[in-house]
C-alpha positions as CSV (number, residue, x, y, z in Angstrom):
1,X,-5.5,-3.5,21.9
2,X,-2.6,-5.3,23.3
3,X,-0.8,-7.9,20.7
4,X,0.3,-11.1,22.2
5,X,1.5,-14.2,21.3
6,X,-2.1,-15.9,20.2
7,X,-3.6,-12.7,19.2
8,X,-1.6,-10.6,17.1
9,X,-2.8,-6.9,15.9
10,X,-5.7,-7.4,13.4
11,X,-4.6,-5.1,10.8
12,X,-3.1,-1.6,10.1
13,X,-5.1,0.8,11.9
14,X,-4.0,4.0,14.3
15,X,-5.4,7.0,15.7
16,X,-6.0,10.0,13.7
17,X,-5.0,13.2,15.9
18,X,-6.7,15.5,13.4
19,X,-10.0,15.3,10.7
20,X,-7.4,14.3,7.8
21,X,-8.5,11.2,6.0
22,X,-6.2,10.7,2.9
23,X,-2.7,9.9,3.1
24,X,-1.1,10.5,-0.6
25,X,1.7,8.3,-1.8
26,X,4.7,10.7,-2.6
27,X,4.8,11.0,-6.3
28,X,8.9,10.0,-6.6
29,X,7.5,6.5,-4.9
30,X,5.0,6.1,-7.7
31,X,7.4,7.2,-10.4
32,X,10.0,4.5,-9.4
33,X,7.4,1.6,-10.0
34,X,6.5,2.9,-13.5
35,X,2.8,2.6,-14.8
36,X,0.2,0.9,-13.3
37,X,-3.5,0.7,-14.8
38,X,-5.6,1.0,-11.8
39,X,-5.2,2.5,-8.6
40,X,-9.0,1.0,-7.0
41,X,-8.8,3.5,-3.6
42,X,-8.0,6.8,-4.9
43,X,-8.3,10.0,-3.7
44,X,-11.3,11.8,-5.0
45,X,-9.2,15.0,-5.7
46,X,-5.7,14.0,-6.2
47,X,-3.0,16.1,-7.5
48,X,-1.1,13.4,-9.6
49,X,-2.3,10.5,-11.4
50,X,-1.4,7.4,-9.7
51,X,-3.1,5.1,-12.2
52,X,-4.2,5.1,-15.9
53,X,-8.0,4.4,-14.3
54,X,-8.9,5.1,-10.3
55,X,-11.5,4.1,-8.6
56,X,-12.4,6.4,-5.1
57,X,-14.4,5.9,-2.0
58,X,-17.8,6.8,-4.0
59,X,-16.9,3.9,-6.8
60,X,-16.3,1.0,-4.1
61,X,-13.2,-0.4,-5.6
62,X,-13.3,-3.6,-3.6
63,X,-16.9,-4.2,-5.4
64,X,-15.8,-3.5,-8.7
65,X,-13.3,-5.7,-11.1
66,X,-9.8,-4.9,-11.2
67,X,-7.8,-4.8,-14.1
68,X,-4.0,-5.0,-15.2
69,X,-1.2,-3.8,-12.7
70,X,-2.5,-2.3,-9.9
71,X,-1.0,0.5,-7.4
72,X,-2.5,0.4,-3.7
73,X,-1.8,2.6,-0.8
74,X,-5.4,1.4,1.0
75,X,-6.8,2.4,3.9
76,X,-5.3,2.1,6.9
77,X,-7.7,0.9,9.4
78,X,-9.7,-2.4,10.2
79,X,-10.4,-3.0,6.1
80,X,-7.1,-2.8,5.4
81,X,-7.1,-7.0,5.6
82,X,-10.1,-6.7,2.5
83,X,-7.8,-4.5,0.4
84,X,-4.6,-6.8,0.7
85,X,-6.7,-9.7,0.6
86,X,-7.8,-8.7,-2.9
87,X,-4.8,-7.7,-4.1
88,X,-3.6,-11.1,-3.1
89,X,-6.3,-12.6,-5.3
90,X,-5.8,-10.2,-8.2
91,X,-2.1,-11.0,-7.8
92,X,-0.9,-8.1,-10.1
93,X,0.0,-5.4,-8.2
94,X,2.1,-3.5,-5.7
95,X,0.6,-1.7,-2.3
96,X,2.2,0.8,0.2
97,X,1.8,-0.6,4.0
98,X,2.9,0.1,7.1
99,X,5.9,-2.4,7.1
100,X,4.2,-4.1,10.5
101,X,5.6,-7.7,9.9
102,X,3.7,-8.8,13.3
103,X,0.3,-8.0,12.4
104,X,-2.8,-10.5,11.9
105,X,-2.7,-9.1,8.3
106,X,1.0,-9.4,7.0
107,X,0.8,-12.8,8.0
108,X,-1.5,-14.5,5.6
109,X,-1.7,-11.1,2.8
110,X,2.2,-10.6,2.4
111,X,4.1,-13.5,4.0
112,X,1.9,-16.4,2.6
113,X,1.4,-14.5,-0.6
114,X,3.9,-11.5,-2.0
115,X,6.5,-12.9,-4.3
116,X,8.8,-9.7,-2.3
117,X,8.9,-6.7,-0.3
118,X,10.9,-3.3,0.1
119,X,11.3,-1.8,3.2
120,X,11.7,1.9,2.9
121,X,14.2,3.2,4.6
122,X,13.1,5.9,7.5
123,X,9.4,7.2,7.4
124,X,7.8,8.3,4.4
125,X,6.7,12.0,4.3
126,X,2.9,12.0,2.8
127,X,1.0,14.4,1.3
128,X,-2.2,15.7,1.4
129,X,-4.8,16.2,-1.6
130,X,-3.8,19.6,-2.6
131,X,-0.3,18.6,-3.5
132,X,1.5,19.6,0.1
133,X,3.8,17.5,1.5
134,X,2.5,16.2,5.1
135,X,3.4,14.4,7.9
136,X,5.4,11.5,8.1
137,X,3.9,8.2,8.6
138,X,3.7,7.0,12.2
139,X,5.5,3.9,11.5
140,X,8.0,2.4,8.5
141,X,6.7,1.6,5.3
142,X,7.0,-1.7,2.8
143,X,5.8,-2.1,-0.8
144,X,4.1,-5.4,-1.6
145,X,4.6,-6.9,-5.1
146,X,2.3,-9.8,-6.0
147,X,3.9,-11.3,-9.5
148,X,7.4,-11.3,-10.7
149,X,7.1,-8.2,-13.0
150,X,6.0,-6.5,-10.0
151,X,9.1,-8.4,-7.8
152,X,11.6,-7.0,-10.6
153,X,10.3,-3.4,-10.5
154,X,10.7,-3.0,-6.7
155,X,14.2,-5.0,-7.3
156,X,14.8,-1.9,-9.7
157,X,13.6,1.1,-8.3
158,X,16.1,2.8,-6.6
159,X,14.0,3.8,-3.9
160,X,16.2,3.6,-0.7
161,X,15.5,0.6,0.9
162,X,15.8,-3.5,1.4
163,X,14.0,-5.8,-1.6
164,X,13.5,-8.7,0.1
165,X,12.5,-12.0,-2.3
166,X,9.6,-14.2,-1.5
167,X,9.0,-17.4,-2.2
């Protein structure tokens, strides 16, 4: 689907070239940010915690209630809007996206909403659930703070980047 000027791309989604469905957050990206308490779309099998509690595709974490400071690299696709939306809401919390600033969902989920961003410099290199580094993404990434602790620990975390403030 073409974006245009009155239609902009709806969310986050790509094209899988292969069967691989979960994209792990590098572990030196989650050790910047410091703790979080719930991570609601974790892998089943992960190799590192990401979270003090996680909630996995068999749990439904956008039924259940979320709690504390929450880490969020959702799914890429055409929910991805659902998972920002709520973390909006929750508005405690910091998500990995693809840092596409046109999209249908930046617009209302990050610009209207995130107290800050930080683009990540280059393409992140994920990794896959038994602890291998993977591919790179197919696009630059941005982490999404919602609240000011949140603001202040992308502000801090030496990740290599640009924090951008929100207001």
């Amino acid at each position: 689907m073409m974006a245009t000027a009155t239609r902009p791309l709806a969310g986050f989604a790509y094209e899988r070239t292969d069967a691989k469905d979960e994209w792990l957050t590098p572990p030196s990206v989650i050790n910047a940010l410091g703790v979080f308490d719930l991570d609601p779309c974790s892998p089943i099998n992960r190799p590192w915690e990401t979270a003090l509690s996680h909630y996995t595709i068999n749990d439904n974490g956008l039924a259940l209630p979320w709690h504390g400071r929450v880490w969020m690299n959702p799914p890429y696709g055409d929910q991805t809007e659902l998972w920002m939306q709520r973390l909006a809401e929750h508005g405690n919390g910091i998500a990995l996206i693809f840092a596409r600033t046109e999209t249908a969902t930046f617009f209302p989920w990050v610009w209207s909403r995130a107290d800050a961003v930080r683009f990540l410099r280059g393409r992140l290199r994920f990794f896959d659930v038994s602890g291998k580094e993977s591919d790179s993404g197919i696009a630059s990434s941005v982490l999404v703070a919602y609240g000011k602790d949140n603001a202040d620990a992308l502000a801090r975390c030496g990740l290599d980047g640009k924090y951008v403030p929100l207001t």
